[in-house]
Backbone as a chain_set.jsonl record, in Angstrom:
{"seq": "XXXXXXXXXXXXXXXXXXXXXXXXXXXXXXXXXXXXXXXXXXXXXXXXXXXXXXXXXXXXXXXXXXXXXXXXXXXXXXXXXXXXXXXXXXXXXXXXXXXXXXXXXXXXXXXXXXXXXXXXXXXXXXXXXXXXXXX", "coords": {"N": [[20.27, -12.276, 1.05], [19.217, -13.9, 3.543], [21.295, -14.414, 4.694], [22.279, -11.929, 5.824], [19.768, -11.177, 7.07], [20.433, -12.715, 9.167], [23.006, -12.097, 9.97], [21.641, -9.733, 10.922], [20.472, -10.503, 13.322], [18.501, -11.141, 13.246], [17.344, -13.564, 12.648], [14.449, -16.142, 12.982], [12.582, -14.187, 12.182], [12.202, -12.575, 10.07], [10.414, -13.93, 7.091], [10.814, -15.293, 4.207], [9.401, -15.663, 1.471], [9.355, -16.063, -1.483], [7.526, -15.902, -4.457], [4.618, -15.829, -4.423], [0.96, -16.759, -4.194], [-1.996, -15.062, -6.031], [-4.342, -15.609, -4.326], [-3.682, -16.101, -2.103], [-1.719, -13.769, -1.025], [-4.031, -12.125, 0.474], [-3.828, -13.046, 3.122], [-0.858, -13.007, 4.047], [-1.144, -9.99, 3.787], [-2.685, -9.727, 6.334], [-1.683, -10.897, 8.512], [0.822, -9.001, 8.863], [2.556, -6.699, 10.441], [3.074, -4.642, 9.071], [2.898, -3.403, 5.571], [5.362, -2.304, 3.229], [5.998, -0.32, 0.727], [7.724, 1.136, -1.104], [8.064, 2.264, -3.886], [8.99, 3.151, -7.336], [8.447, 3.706, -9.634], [5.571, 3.085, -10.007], [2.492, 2.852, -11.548], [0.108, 2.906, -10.761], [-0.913, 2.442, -7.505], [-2.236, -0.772, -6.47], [-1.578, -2.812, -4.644], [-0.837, -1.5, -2.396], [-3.438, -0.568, -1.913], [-4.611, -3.127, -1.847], [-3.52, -4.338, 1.045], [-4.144, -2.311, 2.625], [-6.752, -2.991, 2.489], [-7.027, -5.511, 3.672], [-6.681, -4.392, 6.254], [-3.739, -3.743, 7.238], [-1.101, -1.437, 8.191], [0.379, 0.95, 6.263], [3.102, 1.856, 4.383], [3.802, 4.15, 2.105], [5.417, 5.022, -1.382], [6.026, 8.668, -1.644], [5.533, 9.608, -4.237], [4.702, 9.576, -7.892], [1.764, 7.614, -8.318], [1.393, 6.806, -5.545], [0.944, 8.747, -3.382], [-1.995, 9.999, -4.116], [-3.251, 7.524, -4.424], [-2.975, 6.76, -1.71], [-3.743, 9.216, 0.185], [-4.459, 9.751, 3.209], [-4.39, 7.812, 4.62], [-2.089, 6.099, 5.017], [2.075, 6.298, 5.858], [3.254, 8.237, 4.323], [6.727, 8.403, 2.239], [9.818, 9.284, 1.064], [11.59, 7.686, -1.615], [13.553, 7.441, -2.438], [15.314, 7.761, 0.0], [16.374, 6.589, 2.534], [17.021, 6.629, 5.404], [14.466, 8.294, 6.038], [12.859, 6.06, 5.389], [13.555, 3.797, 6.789], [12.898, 4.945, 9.47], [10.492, 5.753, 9.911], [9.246, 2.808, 9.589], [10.363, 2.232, 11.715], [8.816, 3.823, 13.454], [6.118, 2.723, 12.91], [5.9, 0.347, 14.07], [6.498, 0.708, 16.518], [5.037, 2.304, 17.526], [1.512, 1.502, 18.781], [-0.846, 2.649, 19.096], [-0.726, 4.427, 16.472], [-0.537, 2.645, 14.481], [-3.005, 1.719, 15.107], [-4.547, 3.246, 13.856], [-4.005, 3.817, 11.228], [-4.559, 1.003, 9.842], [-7.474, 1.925, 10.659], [-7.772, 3.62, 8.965], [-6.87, 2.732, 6.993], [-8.842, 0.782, 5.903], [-11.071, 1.92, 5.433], [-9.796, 3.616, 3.809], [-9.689, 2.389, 1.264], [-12.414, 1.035, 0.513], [-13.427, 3.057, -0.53], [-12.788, 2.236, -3.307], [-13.965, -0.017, -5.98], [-13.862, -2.666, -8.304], [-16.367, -2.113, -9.63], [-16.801, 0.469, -9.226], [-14.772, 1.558, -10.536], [-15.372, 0.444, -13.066], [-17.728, 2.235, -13.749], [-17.114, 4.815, -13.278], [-14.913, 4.834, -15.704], [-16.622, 4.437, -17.464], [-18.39, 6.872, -17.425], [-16.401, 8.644, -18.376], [-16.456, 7.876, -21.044], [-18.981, 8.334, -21.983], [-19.136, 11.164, -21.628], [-17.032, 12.209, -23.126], [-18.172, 11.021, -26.038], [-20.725, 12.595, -26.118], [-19.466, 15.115, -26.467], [-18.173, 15.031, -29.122], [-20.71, 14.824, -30.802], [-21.69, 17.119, -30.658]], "CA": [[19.382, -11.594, 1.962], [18.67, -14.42, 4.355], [22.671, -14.053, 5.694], [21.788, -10.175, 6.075], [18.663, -11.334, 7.491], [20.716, -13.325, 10.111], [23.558, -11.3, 10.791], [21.582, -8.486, 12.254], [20.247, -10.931, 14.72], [16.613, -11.224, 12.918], [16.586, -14.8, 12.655], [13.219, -16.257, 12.237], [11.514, -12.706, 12.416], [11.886, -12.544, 8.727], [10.683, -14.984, 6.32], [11.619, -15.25, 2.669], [8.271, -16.668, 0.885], [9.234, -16.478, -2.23], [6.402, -15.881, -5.307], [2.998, -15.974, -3.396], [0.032, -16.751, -5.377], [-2.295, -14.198, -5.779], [-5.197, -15.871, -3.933], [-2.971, -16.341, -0.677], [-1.946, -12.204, -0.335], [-4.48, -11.226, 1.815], [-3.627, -13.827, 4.192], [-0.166, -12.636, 4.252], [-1.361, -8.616, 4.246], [-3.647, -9.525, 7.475], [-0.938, -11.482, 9.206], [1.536, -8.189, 9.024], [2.462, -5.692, 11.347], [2.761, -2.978, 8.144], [3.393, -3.054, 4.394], [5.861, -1.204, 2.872], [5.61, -0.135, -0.542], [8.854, 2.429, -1.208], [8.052, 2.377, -5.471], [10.248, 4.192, -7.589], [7.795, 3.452, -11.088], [4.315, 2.302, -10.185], [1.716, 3.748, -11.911], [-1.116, 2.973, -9.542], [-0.953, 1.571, -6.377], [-3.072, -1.652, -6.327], [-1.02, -3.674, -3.701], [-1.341, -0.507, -1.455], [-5.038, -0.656, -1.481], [-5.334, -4.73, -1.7], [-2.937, -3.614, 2.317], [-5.241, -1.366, 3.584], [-8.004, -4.045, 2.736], [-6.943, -6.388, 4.538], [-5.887, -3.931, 7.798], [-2.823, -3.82, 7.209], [-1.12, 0.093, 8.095], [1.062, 1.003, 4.82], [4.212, 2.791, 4.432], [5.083, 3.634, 0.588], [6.416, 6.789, -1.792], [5.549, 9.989, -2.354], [6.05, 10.294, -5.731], [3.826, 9.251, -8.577], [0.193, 7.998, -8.087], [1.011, 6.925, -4.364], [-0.15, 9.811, -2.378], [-3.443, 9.561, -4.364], [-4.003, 6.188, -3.664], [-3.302, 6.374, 0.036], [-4.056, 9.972, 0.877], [-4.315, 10.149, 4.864], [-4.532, 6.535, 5.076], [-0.517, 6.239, 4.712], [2.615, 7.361, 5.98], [4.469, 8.843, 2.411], [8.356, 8.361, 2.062], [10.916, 9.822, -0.052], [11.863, 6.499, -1.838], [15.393, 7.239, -2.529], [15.886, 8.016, 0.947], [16.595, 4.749, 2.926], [16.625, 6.786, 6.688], [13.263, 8.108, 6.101], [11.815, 4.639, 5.6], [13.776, 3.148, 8.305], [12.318, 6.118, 10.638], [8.83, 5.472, 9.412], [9.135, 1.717, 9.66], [10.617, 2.527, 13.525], [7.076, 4.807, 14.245], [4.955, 2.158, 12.818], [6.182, -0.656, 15.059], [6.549, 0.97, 17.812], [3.025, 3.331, 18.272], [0.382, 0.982, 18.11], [-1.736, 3.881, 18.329], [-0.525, 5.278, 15.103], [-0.342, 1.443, 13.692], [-4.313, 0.652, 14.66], [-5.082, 4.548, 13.365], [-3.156, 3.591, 9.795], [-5.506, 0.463, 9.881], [-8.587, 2.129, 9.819], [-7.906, 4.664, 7.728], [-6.829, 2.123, 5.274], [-9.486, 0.115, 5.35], [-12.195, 3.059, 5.399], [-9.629, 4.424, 2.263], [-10.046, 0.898, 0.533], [-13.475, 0.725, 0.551], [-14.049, 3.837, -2.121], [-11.987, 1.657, -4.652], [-14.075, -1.298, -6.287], [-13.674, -2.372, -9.805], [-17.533, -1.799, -10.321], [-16.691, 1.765, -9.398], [-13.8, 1.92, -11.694], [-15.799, 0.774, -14.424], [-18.664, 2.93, -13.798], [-16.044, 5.957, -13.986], [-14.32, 5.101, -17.199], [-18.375, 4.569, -18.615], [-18.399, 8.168, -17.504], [-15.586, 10.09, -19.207], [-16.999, 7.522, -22.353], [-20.258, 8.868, -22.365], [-18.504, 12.47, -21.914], [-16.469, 12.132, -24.682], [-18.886, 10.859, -26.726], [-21.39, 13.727, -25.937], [-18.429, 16.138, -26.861], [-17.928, 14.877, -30.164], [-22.186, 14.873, -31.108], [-22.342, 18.302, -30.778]], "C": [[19.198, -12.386, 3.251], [19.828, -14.404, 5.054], [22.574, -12.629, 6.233], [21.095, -9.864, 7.254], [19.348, -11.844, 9.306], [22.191, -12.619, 10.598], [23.176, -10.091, 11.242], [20.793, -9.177, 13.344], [18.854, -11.398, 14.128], [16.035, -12.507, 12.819], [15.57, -15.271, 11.866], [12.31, -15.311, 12.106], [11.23, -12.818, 11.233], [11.452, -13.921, 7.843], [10.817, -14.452, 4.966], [10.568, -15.967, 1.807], [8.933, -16.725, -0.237], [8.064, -15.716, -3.162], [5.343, -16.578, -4.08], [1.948, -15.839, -4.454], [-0.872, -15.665, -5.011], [-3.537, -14.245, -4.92], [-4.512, -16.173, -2.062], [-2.325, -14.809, -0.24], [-2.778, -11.976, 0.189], [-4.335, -11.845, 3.255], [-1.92, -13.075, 5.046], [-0.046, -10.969, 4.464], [-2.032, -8.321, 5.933], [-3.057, -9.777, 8.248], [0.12, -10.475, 9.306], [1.507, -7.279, 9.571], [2.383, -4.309, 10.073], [3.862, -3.703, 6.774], [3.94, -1.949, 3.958], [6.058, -1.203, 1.036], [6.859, 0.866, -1.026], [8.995, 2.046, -2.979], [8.371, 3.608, -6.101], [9.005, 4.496, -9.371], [5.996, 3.179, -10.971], [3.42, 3.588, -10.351], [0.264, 4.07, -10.889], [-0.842, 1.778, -8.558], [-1.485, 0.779, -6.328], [-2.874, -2.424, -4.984], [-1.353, -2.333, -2.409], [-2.761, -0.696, -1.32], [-5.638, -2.139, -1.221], [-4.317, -4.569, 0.359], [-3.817, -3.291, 2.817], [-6.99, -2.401, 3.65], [-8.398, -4.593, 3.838], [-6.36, -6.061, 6.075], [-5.387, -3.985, 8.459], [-2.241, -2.166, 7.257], [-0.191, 0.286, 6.776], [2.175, 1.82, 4.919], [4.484, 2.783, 2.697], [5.31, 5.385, 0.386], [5.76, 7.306, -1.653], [5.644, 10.387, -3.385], [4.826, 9.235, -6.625], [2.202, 8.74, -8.004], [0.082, 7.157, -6.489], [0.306, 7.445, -3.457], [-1.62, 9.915, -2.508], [-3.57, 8.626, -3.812], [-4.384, 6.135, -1.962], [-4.068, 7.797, 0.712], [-3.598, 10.126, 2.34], [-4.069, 8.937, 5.38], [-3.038, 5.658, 5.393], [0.399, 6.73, 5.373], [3.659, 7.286, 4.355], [6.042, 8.604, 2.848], [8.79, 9.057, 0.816], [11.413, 8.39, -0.313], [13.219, 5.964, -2.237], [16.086, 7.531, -0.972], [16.13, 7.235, 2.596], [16.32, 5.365, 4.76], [15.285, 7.33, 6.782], [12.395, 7.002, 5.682], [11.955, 3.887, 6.635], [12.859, 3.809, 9.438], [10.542, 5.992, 10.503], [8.302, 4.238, 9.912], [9.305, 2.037, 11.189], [9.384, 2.979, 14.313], [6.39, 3.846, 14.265], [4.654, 0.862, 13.689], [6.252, -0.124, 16.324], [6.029, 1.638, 18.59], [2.449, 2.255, 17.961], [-0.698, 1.681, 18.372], [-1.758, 4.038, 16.986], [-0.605, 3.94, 14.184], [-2.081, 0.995, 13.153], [-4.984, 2.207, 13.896], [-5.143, 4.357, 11.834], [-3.944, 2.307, 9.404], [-6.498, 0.666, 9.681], [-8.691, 2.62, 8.97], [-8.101, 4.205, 6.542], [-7.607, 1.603, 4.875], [-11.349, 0.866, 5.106], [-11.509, 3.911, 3.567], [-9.86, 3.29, 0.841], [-10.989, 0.44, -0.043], [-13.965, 1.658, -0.687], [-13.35, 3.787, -3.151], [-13.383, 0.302, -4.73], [-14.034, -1.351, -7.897], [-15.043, -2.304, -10.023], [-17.428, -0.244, -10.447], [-15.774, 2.272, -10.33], [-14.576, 2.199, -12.943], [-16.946, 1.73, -15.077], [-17.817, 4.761, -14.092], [-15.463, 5.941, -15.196], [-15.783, 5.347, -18.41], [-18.499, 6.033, -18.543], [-18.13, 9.385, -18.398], [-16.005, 9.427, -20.679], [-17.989, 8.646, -22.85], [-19.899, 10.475, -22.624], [-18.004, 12.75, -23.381], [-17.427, 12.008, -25.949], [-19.91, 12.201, -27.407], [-20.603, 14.593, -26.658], [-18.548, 15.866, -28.092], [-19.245, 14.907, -30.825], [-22.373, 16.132, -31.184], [-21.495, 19.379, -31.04]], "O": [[18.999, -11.659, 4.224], [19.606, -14.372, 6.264], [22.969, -12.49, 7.391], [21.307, -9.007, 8.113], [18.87, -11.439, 10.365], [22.391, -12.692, 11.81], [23.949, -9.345, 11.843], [20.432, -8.482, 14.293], [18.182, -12.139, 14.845], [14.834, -12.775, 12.852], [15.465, -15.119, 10.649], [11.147, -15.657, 11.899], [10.072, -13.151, 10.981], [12.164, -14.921, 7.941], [10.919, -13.252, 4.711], [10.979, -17.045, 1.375], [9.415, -17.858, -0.22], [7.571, -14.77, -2.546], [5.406, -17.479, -3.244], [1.985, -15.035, -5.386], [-0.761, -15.201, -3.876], [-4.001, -13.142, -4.632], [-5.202, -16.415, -1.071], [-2.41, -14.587, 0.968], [-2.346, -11.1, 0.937], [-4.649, -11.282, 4.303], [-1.83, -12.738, 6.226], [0.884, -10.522, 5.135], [-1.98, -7.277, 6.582], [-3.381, -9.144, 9.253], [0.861, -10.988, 10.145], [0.459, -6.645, 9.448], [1.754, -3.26, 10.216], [4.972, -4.233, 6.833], [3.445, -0.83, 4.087], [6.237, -2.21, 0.351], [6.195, 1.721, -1.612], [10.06, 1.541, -3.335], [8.169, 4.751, -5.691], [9.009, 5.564, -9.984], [5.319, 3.109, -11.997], [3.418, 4.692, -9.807], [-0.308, 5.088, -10.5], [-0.63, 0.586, -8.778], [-2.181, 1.347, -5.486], [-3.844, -2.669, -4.268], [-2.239, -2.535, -1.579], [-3.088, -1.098, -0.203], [-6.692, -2.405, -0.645], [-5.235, -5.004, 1.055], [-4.409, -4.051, 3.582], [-7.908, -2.446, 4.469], [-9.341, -4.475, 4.62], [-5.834, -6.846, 6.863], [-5.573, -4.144, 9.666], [-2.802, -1.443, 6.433], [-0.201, -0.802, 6.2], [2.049, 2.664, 5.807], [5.076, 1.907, 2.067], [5.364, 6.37, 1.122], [4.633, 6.846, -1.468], [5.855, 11.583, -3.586], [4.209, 8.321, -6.077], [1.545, 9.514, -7.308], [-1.044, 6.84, -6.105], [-0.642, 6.969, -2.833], [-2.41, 9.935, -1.564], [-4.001, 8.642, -2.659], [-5.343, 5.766, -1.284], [-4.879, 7.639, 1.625], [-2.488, 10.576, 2.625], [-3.57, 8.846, 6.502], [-3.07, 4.595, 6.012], [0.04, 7.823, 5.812], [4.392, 6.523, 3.726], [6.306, 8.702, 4.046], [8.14, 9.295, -0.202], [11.697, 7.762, 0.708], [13.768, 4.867, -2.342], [17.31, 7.511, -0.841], [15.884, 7.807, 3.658], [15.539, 4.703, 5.444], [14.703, 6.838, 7.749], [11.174, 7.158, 5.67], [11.071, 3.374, 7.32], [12.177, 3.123, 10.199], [9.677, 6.288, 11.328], [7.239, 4.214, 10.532], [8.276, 2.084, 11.863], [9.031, 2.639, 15.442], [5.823, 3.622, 15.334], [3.539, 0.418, 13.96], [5.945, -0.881, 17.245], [6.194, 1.775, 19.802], [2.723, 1.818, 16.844], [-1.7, 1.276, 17.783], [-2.778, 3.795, 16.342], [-0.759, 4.202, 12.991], [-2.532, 0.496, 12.122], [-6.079, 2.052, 13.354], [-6.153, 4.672, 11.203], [-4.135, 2.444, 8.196], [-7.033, 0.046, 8.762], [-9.511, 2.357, 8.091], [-8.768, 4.551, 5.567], [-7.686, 1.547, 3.648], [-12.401, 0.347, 4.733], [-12.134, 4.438, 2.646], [-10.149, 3.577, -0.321], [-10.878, -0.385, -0.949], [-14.674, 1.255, -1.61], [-13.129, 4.735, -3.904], [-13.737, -0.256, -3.691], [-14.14, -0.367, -8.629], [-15.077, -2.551, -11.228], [-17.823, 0.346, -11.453], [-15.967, 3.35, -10.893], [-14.663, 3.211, -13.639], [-17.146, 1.986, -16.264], [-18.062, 5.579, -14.979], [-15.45, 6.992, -15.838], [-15.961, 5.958, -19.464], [-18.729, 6.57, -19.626], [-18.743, 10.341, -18.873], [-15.965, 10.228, -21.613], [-17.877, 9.502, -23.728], [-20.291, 11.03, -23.65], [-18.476, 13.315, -24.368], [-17.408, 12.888, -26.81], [-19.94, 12.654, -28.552], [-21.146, 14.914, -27.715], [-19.328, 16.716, -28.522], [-18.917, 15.106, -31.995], [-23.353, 16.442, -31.862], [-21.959, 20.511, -31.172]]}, "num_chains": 1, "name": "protein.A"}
C-alpha cells in the first residue's frame, strides 16, 4: 500500500498508523478531513458514530444498519462500487460547505446515541416482554 501510496504522487499525504489504541481514535477522527466507512458486514455502525463525534463528515454503505446509524448525517455508498466512493470522497474534499454541513449533522446525529440511552432502551423492551408474559 505505501508503494501505491507513492506512486500516485501522495507521498506524505497518507499515513499508515498501523493498530491505534482505542483511547487515541478520537484524536485521529478530529484531525481528518472525512471518514470513510464502505462495510460490506457490520452490524452496527459504532466507528461511524464515535466520526461524527468527534466532527468528523462520514462517507460509508448503504446496506445493512448503516443508513440507520447515519441517516442525513452521511453521504451512503454502494460498497461494491469503488467509482461511487471515489465520487463521494471527490465532493467531500472539495465542498467545504457540504464537508462543515456533514460535520454538524454528525455531531447533532451522535449526540442521540449514549450507552445510558442504549441501556435504558433494552430495560424497555425487558420490562415489555416481561409484562407480555404476566398476563
Amino acid at each position: 500500500m505505501r508503494e501505491f501510496a507513492r506512486d500516485l504522487g501522495l507521498g506524505d499525504a497518507v499515513v499508515f498508523t498501523g493498530f491505534v489504541d482505542k483511547e487515541d481514535l478520537p484524536k485521529f477522527y478530529s484531525a481528518a478531513f472525512l471518514f470513510i466507512f464502505p462495510s460490506l458486514h457490520e452490524s452496527y455502525g459504532l466507528p461511524i458514530l464515535e466520526a461524527m463525534a468527534c466532527g468528523c463528515p462520514v462517507i460509508t454503505s448503504n446496506v445493512f444498519a448503516m443508513p440507520e446509524m447515519a441517516e442525513d448525517a452521511a453521504i451512503l455508498v454502494n460498497p461494491y462500487n469503488i467509482n461511487e466512493i471515489v465520487d463521494a470522497m471527490h465532493e467531500v474534499l472539495t465542498n467545504s460547505s457540504l464537508r462543515e454541513e456533514l460535520r454538524k449533522k454528525g455531531i447533532e446525529r451522535a449526540k442521540k446515541f449514549s450507552w445510558r440511552r442504549t441501556a435504558e432502551e433494552y430495560l424497555k423492551v425487558y420490562k415489555e416482554v416481561v409484562e407480555e408474559r404476566n398476563t
